[in-house]
N, C-alpha and C positions, 0 to 999 in steps of 0.2 A: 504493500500500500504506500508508504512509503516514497519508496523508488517510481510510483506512476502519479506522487503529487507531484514531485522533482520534477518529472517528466511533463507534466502539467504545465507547471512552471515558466519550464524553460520555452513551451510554445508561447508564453503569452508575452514574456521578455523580447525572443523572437519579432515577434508579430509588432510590438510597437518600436524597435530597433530600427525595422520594415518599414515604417509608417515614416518613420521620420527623415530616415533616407532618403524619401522620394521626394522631400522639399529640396534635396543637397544636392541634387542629379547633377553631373558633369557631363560633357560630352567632348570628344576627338573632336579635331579641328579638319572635317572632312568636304573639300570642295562639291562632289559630286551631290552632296546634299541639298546642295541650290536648287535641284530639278526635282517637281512634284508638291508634295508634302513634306519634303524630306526625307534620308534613310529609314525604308521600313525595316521596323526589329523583327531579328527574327522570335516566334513563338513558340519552337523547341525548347524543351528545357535540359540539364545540363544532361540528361540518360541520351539522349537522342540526339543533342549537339554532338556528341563522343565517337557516336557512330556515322559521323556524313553527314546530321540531321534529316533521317531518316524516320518519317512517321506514322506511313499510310495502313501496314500489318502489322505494329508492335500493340502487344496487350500487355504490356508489365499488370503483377499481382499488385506489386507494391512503388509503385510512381506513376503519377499522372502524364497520361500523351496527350496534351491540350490539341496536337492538332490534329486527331482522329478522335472525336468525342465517344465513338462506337468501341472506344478501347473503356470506356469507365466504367463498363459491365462484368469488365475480368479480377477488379479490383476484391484486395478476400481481406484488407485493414482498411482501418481510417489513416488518411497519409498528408501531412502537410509537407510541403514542397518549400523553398525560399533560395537565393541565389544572390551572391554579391561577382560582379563584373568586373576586370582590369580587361584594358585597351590599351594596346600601345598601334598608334599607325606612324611608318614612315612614307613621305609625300617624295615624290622624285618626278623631275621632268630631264628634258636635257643640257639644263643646264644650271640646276641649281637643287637642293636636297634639305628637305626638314623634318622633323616629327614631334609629334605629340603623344601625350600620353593621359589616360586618367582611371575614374573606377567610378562603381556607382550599381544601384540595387537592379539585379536583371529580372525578376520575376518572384512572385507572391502568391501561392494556391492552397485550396484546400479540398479534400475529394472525399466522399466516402459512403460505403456501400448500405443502400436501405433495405433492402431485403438480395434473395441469391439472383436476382435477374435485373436489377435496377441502384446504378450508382449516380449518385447525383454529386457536382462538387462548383466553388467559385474564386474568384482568383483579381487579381490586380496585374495589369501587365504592362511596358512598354509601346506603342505602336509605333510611332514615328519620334526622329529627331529632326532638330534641324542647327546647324553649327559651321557656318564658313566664315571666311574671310578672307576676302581676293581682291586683290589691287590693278587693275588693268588701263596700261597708258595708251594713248593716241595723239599721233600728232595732226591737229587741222590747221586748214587756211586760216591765215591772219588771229587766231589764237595760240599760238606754236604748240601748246599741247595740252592735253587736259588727262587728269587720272579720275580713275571711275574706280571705287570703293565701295565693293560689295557684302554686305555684313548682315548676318540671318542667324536666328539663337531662339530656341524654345523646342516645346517637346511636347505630342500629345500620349497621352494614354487610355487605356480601355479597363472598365471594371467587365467581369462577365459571371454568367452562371450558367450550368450545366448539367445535361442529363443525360446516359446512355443503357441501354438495355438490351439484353442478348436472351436470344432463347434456342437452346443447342446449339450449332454450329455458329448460327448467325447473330450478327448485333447491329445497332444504329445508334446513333446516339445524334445531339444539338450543342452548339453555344449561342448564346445569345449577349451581345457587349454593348455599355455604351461607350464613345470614345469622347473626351474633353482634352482642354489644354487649348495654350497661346502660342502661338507664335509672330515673332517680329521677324520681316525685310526691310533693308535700308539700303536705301543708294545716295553716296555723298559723291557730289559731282566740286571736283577743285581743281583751280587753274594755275597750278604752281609759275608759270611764267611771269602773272601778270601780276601788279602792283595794286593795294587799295581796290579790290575787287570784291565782289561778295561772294560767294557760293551757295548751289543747289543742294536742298537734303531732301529726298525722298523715304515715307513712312507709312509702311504697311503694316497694320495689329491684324492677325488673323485669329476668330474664335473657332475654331471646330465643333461641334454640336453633334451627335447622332447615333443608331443602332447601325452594331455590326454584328456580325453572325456565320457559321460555317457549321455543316453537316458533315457526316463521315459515313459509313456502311463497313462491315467486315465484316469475312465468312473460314473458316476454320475446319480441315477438313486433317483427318487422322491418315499421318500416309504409312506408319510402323507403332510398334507398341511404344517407342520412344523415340518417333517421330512425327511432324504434323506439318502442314501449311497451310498459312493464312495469306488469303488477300484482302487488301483494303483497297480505298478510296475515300476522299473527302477531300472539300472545299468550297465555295460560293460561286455564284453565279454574277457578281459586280458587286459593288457596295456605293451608296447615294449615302454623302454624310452631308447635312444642315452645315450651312456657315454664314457666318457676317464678318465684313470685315471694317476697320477704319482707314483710311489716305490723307494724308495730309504732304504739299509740296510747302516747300518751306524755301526763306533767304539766310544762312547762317555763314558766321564766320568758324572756321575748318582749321585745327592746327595740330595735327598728328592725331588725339584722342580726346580732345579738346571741343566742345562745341555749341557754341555761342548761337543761340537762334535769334534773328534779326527780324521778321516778321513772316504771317502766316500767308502764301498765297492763292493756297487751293485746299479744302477739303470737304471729305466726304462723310460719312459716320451711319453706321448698322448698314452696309451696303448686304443684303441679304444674296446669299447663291447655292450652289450645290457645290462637291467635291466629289467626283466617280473615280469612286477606284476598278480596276477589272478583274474581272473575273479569274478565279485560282483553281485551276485544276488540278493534283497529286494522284496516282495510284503508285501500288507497289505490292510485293512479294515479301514474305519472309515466311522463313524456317526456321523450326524449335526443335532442338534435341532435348529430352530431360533423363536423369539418370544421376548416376553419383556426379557427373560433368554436366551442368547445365550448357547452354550456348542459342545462342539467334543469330542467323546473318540474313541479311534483305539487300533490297534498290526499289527507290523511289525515280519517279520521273515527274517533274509538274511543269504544269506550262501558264503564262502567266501573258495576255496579252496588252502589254502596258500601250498600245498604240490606240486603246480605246478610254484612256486617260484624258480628264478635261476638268478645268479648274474653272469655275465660273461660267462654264461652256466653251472656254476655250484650250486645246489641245496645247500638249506639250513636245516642241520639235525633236528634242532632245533622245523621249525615250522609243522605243522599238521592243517588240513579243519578245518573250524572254520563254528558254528550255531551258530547263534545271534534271543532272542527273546526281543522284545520289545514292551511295551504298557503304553499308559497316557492316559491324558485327562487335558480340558482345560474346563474353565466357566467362564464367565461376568455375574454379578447377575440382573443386568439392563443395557441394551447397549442402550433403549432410552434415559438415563437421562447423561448431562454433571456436575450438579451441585454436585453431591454426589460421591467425591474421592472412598469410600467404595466399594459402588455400580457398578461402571464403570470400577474396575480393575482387570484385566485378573488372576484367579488364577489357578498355572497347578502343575501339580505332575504324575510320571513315573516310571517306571522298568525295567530294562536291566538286561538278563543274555545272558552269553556268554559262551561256551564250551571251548574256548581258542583256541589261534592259535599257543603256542607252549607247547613242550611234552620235558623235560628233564631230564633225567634218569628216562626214562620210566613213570613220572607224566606230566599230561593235566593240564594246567594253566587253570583253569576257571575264569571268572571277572563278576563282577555283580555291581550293583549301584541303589540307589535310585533319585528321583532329584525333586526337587520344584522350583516355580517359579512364581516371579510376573509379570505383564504387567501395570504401572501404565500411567495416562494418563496425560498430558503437557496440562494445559489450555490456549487455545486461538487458539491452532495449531492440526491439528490433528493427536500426535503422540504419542509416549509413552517411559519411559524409561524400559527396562527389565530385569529383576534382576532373576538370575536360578543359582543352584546350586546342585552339584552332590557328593553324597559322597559313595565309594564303595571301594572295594580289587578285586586285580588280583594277582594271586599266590597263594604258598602253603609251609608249613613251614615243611613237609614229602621231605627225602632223601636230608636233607640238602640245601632247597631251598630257595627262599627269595620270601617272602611278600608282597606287597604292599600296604598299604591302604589309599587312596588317598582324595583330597577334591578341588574339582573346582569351582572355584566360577565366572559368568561371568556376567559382567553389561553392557546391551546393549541399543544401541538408535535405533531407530528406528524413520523417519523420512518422515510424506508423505507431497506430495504437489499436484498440480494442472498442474504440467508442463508439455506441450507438448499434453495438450487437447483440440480440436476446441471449441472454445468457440459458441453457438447457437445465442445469443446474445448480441452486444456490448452496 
């Protein structure tokens, strides 16, 4: 009793640790965030990050696959999830090299099973960032040159809840989110040449407002006495999110980070619109062995056509349909034994390529990553901490483009217990 107040405890320390994080958010100083919404986070959590981020067939007993909800039926604990983030990206073009670095909460869930065919759970997540900072010079007639200073920072996220249910082989399940959060763009127009001049500042506050949502399906078929395979599928069909934004064109005096607003010459305020996002398609495979050696290995494929992307009604040049292939695998070398750390700890490794969702002068950003991962196990309790990391590039250093090569690293808990099961008896 004892040891599951402790355990009690430490969820609800957890949980407002969690809460408070997510006033502190940082984010990488990442150019290619200018276009859209900003980088969409990914919604793998660290089990599935580990392996390629691979979602579509996995039914973990004991952790949540948010992005196959048809997986929350296989769930046999009550499991809380939680995850803190390090990002380091290095930027490179050809002719100049920088990086950034930071950390910050990647995801918050809670899942657990109400009777043997129906689990229900909800969660707090990431969806979008947004974070650049790009200085781009030109020189024109009779101005000699003017710098354009690009600067965008904020972040939305999504609460959701969820429900999935299986009956023999098969299961379905729902999520249902809404997303909020700010985000600011600015463009500070400065004429370093010239003498006693004013400057342009441009200022967008964007609110995001809306339901989001994704389904999943998955069917499970015994191919040995300790073998089986599962297919999945899930994701949405587009998402329409509510927005307003404000505009204001402004006269300011501009001096490095400095900025003096001189008067007001245009604005706008509750400019109401839509935000479409496209449509997300994933299926995949995977296989289970069980036995004294557990193990899963799968591939997902998703396709994603971000050319049906539009902000306000209007489209974004930038991106282009995006294929995504991904595949891991995961192993416990002995899942009956508790005594031997070695033995009982999950190890996973993965691959992602990506064709890229945007095309800039005429080049396809493609992104790809490797990723490894532990699952070590918490004696006394039945849970684990999670340790994955991913290291990859997205970009291309052809037609003057920039780079990125990236390194994620996420330590996650993972937390089951006994709550909310009829007890047979007392």
């Amino acid at each position: 009793m004892l040891a599951k107040c402790r355990f009690t405890c430490l969820w609800v320390i957890l949980l407002l640790f969690c809460l408070q994080s997510y006033a502190q958010i940082k984010q990488v100083n990442s150019p290619y965030s200018i276009s859209g919404i900003g980088d969409m986070q990914p919604t793998q959590f660290s089990f599935n990050r580990s392996m390629g981020g691979i979602s579509a067939a996995l039914r973990p007993p004991l952790n949540i696959n948010y992005n196959n909800p048809a997986s929350y039926g296989y769930l046999q604990l009550t499991t809380f999830e939680l995850a803190l983030q390090a990002n380091s990206l290095w930027l490179q073009t050809n002719e100049t090299k920088a990086n950034t670095a930071t950390g910050n909460l990647s995801y918050l869930s809670f899942a657990f099973p109400v009777n043997r065919f129906w689990a229900a759970g909800f969660g707090l997540l990431p969806f979008s960032y947004l974070h650049y900072d790009i200085n781009v010079y030109r020189n024109l007639p009779d101005i000699d040159s003017v710098n354009y200073r690009f600067i965008g920072s904020g972040q939305l996220y999504q609460v959701y809840v969820g429900n999935g249910f299986k009956y023999k082989g098969f299961s379905a399940g729902a999520n249902v989110g809404y997303v909020f959060g700010t985000q600011t763009r600015q463009l500070r127009e400065t004429f370093p040449a010239l003498d006693n001049v004013f400057n342009n500042l441009r200022t967008q506050d964007i609110f995001p407002r809306g339901l989001v949502w994704n389904t999943g399906i998955q069917y499970n078929v015994k191919l040995a006495k300790k073998l089986s395979l599962t297919l999945g599928a899930n994701g949405n069909a587009g998402l329409k999110i509510n927005s307003t934004q404000n505009t204001r064109w402004e006269r300011a005096q501009i001096a490095d980070d400095r900025v003096s607003v001189i008067d007001t010459l245009y604005i706008t305020e509750d400019e109401k619109g839509t935000i479409t996002l496209p449509a997300k398609i994933n299926a995949g495979f995977a296989f289970q062995g069980s036995g004294k050696s557990q193990w899963v290995a799968g591939a997902d494929i998703t396709l994603e056509p971000w050319e049906d992307f539009r902000f306000y009604d209007q489209p974004d040049s930038t991106f282009t349909n995006n294929t995504r292939f991904s595949t891991g695998f995961s192993v416990v070398p002995d899942a009956r034994v508790f005594n031997s750390f070695l033995k009982s700890t999950v190890y996973s490794a993965g691959f992602y390529y990506q064709t890229g969702k945007f095309k800039i002068n005429n080049t396809q950003l493609p992104e790809w990553a490797i990723t490894l991962g532990l699952g070590m196990p918490l004696k006394r309790v039945n849970s684990r901490l999670n340790f994955s990391v991913e290291i990859g590039q997205r970009g291309s250093l052809k037609n003057n483009l920039i780079r990125e090569t990236n390194m994620q690293a996420t330590f996650g808990f993972t937390l089951n217990d006994k709550w909310f099961i009829k007890r047979k008896y007392d």
